[in-house]
PQR file of N, CA, C, O and H, with PARSE charges and radii, in Angstrom:
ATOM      1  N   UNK A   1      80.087 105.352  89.525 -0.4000 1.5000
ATOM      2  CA  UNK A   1      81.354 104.651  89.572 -0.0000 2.0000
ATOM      3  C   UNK A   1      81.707 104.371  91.033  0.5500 1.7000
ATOM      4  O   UNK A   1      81.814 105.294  91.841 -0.5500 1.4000
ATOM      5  N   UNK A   2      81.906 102.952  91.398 -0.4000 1.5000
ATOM      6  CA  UNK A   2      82.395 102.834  92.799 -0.0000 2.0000
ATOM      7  C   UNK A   2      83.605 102.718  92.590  0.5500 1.7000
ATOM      8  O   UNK A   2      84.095 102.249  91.563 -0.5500 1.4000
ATOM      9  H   UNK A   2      81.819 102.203  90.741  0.4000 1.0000
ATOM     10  N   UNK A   3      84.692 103.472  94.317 -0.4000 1.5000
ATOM     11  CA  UNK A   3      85.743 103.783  94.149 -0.0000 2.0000
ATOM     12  C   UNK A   3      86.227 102.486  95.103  0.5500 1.7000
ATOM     13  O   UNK A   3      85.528 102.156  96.061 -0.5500 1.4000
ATOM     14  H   UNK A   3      84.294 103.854  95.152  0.4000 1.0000
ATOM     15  N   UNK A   4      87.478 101.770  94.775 -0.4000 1.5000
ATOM     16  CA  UNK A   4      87.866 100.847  96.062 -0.0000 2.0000
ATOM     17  C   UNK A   4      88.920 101.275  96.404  0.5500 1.7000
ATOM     18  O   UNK A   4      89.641 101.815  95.565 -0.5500 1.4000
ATOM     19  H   UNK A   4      88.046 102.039  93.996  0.4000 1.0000
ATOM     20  N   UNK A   5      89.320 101.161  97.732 -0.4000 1.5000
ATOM     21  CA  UNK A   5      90.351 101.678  98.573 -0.0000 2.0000
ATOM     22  C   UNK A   5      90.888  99.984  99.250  0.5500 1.7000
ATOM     23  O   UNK A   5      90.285  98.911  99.276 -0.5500 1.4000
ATOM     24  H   UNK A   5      88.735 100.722  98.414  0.4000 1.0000
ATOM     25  N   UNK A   6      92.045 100.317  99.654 -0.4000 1.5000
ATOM     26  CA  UNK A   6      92.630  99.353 100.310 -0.0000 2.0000
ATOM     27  C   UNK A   6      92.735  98.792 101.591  0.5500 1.7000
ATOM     28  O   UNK A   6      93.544  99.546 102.133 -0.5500 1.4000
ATOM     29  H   UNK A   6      92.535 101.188  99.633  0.4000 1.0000
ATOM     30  N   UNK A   7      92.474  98.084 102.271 -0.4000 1.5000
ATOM     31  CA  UNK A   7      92.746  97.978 103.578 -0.0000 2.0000
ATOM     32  C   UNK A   7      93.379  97.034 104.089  0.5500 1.7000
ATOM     33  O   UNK A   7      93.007  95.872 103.923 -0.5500 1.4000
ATOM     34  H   UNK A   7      91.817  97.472 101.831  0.4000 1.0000
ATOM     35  N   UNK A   8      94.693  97.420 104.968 -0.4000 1.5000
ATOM     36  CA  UNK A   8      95.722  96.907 105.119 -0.0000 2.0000
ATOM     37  C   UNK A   8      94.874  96.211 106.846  0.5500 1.7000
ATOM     38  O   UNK A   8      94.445  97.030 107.659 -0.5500 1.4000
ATOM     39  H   UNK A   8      94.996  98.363 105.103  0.4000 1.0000
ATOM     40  N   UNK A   9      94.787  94.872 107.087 -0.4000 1.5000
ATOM     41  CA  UNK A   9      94.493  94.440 108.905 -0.0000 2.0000
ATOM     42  C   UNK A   9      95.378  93.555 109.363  0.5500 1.7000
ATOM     43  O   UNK A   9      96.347  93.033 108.812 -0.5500 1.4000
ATOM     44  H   UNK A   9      95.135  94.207 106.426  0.4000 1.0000
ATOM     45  N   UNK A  10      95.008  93.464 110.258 -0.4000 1.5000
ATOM     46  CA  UNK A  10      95.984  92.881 111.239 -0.0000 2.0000
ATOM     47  C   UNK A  10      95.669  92.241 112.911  0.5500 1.7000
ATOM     48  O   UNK A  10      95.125  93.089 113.617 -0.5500 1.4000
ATOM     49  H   UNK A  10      94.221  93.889 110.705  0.4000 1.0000
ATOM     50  N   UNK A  11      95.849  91.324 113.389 -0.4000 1.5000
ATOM     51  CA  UNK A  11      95.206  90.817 114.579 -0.0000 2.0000
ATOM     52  C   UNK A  11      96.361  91.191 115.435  0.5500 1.7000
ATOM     53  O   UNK A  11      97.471  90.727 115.176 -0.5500 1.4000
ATOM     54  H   UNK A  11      96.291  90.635 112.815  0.4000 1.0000
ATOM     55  N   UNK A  12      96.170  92.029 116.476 -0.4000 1.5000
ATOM     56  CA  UNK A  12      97.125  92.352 117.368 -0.0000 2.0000
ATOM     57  C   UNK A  12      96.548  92.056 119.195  0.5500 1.7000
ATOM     58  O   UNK A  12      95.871  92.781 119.924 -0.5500 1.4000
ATOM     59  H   UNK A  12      95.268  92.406 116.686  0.4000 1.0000
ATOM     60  N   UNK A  13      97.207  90.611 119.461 -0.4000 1.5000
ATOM     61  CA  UNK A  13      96.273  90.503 120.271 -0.0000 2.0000
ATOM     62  C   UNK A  13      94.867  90.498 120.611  0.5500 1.7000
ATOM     63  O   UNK A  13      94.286  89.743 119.833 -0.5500 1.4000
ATOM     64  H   UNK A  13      97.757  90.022 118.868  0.4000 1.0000
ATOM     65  N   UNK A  14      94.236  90.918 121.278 -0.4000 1.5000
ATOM     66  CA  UNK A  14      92.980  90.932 121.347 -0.0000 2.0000
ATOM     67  C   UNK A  14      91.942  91.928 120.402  0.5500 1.7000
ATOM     68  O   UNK A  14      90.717  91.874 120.293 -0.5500 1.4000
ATOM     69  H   UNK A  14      94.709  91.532 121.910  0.4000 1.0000
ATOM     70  N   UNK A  15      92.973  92.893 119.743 -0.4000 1.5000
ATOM     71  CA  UNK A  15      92.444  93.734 118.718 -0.0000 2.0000
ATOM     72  C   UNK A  15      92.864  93.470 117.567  0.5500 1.7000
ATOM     73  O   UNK A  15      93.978  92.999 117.335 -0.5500 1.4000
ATOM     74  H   UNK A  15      93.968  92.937 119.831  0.4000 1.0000
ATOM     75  N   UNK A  16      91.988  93.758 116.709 -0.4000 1.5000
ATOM     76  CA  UNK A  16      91.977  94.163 114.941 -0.0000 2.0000
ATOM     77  C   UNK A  16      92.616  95.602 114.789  0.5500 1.7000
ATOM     78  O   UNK A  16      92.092  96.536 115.396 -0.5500 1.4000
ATOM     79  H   UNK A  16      91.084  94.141 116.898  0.4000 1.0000
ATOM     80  N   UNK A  17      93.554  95.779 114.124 -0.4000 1.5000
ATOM     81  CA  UNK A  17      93.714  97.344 113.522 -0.0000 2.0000
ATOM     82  C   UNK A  17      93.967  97.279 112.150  0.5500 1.7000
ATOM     83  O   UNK A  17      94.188  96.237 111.534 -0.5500 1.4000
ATOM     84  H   UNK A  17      93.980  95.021 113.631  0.4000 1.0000
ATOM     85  N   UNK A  18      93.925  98.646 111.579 -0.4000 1.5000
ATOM     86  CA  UNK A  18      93.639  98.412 110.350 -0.0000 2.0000
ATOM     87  C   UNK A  18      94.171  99.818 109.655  0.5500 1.7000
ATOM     88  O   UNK A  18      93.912 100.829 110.308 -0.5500 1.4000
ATOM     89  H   UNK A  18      93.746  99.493 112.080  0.4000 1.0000
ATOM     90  N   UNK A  19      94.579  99.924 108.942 -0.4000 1.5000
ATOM     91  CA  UNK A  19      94.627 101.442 107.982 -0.0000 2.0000
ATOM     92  C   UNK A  19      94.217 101.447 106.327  0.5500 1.7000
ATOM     93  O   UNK A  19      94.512 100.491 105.609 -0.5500 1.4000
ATOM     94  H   UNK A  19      94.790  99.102 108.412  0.4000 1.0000
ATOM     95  N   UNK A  20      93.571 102.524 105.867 -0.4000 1.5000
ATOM     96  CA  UNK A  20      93.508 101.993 104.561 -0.0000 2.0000
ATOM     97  C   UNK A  20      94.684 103.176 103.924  0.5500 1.7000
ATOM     98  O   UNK A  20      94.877 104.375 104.127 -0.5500 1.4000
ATOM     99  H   UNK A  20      93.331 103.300 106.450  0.4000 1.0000
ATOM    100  N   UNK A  21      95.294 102.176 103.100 -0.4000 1.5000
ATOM    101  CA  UNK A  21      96.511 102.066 102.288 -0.0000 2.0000
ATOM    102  C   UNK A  21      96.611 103.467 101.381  0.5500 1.7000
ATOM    103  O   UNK A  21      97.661 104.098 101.506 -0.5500 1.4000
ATOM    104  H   UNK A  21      95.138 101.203 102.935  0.4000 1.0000
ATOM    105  N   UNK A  22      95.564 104.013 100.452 -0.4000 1.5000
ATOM    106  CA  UNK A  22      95.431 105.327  99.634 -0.0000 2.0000
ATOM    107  C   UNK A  22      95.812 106.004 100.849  0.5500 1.7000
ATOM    108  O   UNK A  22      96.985 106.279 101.099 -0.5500 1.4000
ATOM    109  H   UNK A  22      94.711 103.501 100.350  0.4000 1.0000
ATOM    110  N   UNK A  23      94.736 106.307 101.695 -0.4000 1.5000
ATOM    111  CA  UNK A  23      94.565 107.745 102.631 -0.0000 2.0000
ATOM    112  C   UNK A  23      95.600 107.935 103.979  0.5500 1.7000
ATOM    113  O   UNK A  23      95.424 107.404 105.075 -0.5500 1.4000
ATOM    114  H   UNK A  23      93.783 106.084 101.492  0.4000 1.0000
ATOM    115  N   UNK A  24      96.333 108.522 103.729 -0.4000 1.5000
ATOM    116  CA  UNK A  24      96.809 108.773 105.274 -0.0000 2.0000
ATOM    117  C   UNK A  24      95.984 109.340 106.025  0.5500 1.7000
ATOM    118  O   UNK A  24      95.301 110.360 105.931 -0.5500 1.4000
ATOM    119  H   UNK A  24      96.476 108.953 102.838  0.4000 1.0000
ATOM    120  N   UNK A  25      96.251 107.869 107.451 -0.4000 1.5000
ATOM    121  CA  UNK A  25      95.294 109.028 108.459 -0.0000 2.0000
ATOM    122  C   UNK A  25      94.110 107.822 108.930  0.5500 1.7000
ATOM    123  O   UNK A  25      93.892 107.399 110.065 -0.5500 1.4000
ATOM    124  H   UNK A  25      96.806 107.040 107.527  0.4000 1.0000
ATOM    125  N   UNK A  26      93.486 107.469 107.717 -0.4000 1.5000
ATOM    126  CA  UNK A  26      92.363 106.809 107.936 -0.0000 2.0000
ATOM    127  C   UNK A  26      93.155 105.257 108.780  0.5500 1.7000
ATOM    128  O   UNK A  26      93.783 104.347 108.241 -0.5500 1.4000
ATOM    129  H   UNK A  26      93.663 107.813 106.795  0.4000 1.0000
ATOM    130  N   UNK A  27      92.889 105.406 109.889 -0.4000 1.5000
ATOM    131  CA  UNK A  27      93.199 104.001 110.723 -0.0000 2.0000
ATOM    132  C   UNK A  27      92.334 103.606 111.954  0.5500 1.7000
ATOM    133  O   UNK A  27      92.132 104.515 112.758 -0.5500 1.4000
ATOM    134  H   UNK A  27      92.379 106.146 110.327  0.4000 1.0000
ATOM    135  N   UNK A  28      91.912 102.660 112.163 -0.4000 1.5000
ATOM    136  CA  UNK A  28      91.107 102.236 113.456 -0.0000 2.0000
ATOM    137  C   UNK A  28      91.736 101.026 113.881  0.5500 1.7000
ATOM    138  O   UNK A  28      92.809 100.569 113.490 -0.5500 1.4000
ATOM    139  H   UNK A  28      92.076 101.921 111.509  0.4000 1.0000
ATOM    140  N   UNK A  29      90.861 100.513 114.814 -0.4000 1.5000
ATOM    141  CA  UNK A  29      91.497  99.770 116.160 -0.0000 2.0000
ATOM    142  C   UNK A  29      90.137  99.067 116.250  0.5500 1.7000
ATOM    143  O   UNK A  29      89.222  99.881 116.376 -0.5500 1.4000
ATOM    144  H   UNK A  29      89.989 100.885 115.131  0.4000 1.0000
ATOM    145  N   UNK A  30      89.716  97.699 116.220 -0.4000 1.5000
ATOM    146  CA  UNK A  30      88.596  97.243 117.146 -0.0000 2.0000
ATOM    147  C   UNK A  30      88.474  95.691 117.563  0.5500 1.7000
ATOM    148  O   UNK A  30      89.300  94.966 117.009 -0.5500 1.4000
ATOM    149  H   UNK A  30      90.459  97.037 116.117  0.4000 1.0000
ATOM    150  N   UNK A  31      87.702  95.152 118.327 -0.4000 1.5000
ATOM    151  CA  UNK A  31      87.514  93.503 119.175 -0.0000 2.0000
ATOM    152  C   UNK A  31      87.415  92.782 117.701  0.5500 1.7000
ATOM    153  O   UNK A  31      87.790  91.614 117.594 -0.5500 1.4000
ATOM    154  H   UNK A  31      87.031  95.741 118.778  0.4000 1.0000
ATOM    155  N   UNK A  32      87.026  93.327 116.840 -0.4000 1.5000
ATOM    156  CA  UNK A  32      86.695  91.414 115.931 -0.0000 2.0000
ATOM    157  C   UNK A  32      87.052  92.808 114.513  0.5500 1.7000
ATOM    158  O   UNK A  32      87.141  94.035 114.523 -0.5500 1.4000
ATOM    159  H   UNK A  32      86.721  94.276 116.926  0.4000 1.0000
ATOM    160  N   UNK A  33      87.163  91.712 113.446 -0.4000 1.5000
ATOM    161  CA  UNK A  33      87.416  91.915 112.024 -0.0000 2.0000
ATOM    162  C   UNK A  33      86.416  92.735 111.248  0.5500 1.7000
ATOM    163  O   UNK A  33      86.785  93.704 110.585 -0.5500 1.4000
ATOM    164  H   UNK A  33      87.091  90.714 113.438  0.4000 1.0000
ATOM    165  N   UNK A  34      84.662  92.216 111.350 -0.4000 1.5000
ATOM    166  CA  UNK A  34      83.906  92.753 111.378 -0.0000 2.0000
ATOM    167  C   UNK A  34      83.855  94.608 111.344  0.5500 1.7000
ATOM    168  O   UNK A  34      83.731  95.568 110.583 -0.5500 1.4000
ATOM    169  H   UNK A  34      84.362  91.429 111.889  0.4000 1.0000
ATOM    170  N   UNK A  35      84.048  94.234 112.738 -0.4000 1.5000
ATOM    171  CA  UNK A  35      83.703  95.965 113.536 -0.0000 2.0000
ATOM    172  C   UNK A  35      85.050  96.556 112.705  0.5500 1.7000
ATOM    173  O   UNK A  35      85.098  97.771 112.509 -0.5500 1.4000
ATOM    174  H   UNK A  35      84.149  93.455 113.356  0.4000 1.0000
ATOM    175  N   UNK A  36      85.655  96.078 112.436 -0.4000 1.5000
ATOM    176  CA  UNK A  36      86.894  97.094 111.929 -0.0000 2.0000
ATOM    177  C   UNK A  36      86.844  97.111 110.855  0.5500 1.7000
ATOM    178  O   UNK A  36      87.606  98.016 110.515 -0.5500 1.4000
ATOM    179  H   UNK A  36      85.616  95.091 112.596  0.4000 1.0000
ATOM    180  N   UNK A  37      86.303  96.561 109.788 -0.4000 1.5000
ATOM    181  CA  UNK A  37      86.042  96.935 108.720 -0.0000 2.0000
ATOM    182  C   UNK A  37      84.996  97.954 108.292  0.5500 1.7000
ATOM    183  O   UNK A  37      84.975  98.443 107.163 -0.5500 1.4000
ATOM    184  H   UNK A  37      85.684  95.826 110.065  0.4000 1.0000
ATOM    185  N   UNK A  38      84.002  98.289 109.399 -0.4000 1.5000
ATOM    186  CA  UNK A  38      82.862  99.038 109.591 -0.0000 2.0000
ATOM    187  C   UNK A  38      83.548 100.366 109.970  0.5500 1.7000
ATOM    188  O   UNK A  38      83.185 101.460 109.538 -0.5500 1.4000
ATOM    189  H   UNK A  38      84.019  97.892 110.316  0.4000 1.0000
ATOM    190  N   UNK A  39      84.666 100.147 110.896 -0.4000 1.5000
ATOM    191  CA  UNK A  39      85.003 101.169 111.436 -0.0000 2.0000
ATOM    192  C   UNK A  39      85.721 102.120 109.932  0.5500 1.7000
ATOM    193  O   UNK A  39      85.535 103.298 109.629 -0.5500 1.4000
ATOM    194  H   UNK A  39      84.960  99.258 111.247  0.4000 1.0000
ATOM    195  N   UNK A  40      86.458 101.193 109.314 -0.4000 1.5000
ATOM    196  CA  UNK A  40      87.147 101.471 108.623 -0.0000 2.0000
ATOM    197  C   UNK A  40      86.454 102.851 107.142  0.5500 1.7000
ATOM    198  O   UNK A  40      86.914 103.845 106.582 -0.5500 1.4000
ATOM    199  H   UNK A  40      86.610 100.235 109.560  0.4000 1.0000
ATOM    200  N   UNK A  41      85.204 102.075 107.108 -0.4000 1.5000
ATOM    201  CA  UNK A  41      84.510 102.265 105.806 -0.0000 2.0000
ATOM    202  C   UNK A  41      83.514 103.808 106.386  0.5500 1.7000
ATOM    203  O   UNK A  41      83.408 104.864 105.761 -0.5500 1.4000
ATOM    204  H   UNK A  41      84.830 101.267 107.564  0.4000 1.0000
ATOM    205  N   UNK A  42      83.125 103.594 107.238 -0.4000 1.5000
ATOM    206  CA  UNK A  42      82.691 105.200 108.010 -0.0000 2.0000
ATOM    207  C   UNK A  42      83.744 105.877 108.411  0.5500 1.7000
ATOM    208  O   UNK A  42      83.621 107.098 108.514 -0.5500 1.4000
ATOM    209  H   UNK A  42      83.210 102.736 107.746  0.4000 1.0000
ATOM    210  N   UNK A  43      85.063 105.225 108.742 -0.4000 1.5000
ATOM    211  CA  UNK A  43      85.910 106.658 108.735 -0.0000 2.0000
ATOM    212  C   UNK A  43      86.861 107.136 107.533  0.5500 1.7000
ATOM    213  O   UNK A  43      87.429 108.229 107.520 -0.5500 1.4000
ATOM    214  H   UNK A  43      85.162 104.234 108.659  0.4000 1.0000
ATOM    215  N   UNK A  44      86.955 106.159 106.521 -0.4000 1.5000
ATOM    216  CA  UNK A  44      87.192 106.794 104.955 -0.0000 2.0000
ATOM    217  C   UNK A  44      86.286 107.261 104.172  0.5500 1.7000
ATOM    218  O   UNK A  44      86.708 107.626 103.074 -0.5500 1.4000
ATOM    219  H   UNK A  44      86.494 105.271 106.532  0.4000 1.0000
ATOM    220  N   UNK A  45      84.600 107.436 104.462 -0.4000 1.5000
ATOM    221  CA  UNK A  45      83.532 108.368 104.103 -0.0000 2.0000
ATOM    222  C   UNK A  45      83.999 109.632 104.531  0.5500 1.7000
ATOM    223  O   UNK A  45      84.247 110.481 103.675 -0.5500 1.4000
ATOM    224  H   UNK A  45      84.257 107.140 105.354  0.4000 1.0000
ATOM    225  N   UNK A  46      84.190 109.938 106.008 -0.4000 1.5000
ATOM    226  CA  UNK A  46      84.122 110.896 106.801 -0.0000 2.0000
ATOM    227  C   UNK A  46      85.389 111.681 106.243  0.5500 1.7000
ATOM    228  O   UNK A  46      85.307 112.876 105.959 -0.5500 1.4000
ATOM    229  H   UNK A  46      83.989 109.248 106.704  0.4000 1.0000
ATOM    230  N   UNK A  47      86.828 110.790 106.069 -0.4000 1.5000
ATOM    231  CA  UNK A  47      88.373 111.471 105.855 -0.0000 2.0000
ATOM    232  C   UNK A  47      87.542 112.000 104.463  0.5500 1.7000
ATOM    233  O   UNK A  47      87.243 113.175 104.678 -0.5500 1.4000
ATOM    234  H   UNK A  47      86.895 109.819 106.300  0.4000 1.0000
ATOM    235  N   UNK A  48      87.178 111.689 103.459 -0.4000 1.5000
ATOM    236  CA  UNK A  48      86.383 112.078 102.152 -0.0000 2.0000
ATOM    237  C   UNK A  48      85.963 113.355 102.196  0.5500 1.7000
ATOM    238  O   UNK A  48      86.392 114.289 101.518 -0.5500 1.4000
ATOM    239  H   UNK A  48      87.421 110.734 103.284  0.4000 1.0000
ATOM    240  N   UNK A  49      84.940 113.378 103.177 -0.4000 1.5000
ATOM    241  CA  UNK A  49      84.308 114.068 102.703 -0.0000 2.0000
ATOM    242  C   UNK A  49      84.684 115.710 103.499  0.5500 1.7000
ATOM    243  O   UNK A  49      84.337 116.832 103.132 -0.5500 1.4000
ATOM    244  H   UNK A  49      84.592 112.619 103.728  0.4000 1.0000
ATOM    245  N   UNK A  50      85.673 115.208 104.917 -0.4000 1.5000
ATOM    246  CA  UNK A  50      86.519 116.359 105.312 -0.0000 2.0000
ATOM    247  C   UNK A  50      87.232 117.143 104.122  0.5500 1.7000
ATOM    248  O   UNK A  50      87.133 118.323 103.786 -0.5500 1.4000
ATOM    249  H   UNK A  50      85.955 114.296 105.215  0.4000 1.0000
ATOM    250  N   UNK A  51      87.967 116.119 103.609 -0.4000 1.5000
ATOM    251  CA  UNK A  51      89.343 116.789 102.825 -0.0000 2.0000
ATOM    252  C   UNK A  51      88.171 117.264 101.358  0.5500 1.7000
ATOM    253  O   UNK A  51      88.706 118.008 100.536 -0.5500 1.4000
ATOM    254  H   UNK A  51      88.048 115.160 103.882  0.4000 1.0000
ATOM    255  N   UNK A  52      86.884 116.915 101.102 -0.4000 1.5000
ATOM    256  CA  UNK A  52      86.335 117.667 100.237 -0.0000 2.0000
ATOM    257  C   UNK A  52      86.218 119.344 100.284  0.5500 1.7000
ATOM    258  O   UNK A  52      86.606 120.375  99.736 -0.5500 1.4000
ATOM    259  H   UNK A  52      86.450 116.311 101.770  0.4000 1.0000
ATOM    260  N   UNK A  53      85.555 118.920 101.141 -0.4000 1.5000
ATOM    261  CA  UNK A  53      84.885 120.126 102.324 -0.0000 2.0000
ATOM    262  C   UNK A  53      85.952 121.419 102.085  0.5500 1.7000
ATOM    263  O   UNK A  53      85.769 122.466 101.464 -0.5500 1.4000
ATOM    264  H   UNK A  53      85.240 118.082 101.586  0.4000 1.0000
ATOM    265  N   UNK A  54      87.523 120.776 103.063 -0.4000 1.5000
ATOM    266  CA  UNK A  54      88.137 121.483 103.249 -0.0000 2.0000
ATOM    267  C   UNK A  54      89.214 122.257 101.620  0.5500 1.7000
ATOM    268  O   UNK A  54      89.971 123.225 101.547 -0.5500 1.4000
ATOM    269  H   UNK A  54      87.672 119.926 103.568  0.4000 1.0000
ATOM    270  N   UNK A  55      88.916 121.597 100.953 -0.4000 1.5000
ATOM    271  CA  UNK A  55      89.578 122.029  99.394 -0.0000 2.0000
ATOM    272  C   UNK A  55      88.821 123.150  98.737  0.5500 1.7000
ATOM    273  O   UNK A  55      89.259 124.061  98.034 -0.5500 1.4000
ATOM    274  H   UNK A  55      88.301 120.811 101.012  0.4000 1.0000
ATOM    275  N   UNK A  56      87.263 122.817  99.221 -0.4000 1.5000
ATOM    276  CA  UNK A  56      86.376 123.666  98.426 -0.0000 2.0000
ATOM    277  C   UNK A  56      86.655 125.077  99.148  0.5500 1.7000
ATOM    278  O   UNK A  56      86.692 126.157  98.558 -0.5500 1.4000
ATOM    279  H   UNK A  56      86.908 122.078  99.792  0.4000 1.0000
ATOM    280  N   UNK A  57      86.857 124.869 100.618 -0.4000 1.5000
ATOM    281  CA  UNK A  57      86.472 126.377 101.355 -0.0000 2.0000
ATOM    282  C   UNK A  57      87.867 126.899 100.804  0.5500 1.7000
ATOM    283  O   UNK A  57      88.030 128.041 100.374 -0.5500 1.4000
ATOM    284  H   UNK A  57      86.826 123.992 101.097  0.4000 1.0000
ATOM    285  N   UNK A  58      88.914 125.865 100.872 -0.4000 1.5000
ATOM    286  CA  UNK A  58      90.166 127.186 101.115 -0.0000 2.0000
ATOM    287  C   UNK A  58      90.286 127.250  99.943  0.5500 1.7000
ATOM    288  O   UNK A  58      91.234 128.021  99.797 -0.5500 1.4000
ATOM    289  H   UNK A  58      88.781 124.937 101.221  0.4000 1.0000
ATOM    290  N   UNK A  59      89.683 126.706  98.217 -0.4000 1.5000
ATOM    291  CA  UNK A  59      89.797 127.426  97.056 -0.0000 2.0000
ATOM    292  C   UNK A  59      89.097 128.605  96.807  0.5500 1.7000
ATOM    293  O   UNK A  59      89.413 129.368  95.894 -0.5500 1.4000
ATOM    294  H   UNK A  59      88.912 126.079  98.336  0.4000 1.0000
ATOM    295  N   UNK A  60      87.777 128.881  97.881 -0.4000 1.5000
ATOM    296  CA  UNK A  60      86.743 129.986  98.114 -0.0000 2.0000
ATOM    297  C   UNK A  60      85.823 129.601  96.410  0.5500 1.7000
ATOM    298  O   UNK A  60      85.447 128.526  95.942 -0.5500 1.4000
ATOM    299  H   UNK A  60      87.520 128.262  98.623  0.4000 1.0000
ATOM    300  N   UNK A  61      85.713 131.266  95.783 -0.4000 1.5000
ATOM    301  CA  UNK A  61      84.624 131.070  94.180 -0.0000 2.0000
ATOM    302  C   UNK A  61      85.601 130.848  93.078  0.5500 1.7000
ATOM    303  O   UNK A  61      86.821 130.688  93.036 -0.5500 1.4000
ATOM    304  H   UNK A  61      86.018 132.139  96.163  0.4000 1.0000
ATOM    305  N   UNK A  62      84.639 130.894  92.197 -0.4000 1.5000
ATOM    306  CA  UNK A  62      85.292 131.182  90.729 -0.0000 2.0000
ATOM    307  C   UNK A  62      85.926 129.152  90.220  0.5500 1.7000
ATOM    308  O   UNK A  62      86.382 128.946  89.095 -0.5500 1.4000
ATOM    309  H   UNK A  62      83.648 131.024  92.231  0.4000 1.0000
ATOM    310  N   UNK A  63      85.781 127.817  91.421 -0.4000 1.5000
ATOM    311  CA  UNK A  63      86.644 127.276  90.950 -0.0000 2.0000
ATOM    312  C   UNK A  63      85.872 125.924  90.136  0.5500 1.7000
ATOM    313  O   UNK A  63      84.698 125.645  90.379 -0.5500 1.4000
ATOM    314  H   UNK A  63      85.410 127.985  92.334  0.4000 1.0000
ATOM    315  N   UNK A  64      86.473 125.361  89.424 -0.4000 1.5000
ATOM    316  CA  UNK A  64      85.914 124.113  88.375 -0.0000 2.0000
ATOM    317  C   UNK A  64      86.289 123.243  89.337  0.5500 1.7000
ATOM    318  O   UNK A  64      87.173 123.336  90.188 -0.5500 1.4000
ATOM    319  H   UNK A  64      87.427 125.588  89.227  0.4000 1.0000
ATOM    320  N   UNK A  65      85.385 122.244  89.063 -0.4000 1.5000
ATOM    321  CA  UNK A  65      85.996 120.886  89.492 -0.0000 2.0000
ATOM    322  C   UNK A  65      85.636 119.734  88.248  0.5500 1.7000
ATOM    323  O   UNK A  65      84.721 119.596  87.435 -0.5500 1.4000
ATOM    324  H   UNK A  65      84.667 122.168  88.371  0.4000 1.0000
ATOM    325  N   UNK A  66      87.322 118.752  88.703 -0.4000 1.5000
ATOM    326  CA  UNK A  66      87.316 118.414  87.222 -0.0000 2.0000
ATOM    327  C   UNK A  66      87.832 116.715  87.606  0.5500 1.7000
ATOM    328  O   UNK A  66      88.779 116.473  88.354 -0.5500 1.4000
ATOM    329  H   UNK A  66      88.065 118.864  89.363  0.4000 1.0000
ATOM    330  N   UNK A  67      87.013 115.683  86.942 -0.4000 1.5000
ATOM    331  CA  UNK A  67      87.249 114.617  87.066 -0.0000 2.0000
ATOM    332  C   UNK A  67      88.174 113.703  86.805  0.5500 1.7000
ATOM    333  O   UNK A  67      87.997 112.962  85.838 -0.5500 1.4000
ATOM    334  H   UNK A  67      86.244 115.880  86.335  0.4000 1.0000
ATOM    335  N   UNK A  68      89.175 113.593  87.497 -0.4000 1.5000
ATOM    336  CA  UNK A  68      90.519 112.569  86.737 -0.0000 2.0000
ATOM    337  C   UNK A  68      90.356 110.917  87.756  0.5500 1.7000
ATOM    338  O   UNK A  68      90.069 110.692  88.932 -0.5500 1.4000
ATOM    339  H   UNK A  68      89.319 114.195  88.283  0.4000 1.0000
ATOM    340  N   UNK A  69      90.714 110.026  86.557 -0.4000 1.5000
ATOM    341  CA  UNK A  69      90.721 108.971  86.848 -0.0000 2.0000
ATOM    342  C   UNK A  69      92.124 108.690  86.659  0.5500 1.7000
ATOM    343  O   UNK A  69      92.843 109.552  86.154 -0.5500 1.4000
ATOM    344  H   UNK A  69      90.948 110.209  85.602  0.4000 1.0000
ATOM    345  N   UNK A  70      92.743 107.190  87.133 -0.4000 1.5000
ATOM    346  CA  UNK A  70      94.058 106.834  87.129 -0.0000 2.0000
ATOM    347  C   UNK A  70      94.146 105.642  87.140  0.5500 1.7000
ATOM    348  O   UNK A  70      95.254 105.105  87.139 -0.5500 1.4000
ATOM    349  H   UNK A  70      92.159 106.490  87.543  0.4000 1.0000
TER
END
């Protein structure tokens, strides 16, 4: 199942910035539209797979993980 996320851009002067809309947090800055959409898509992998990471350690053993869609 592919998941889509949103991304909000914007031309600010000589830069592109950008945030995507689900995740707080996930935002970049770059020269062309391109690069910021790149930027965008490797750093909402990365916010992913932090806040995975970090759910699993601080639930420690014993826990299910359980699939909800919306």
């Amino acid at each position: 199942m592919k998941k889509e996320y949103t991304a909000i851009i914007k031309q600010e002067g000589n830069w592109w910035i950008g945030w995507i809309e689900e995740i707080p947090g996930v935002n970049c800055q770059e020269h062309t539209r391109e690069e910021l959409i790149k930027s965008l898509r490797v750093t909402l992998k990365e916010a992913l797979e932090f806040n995975r990471q970090e759910a699993i350690a601080v639930v420690g053993s014993g826990y299910i993980e359980e699939k909800i869609a919306i």
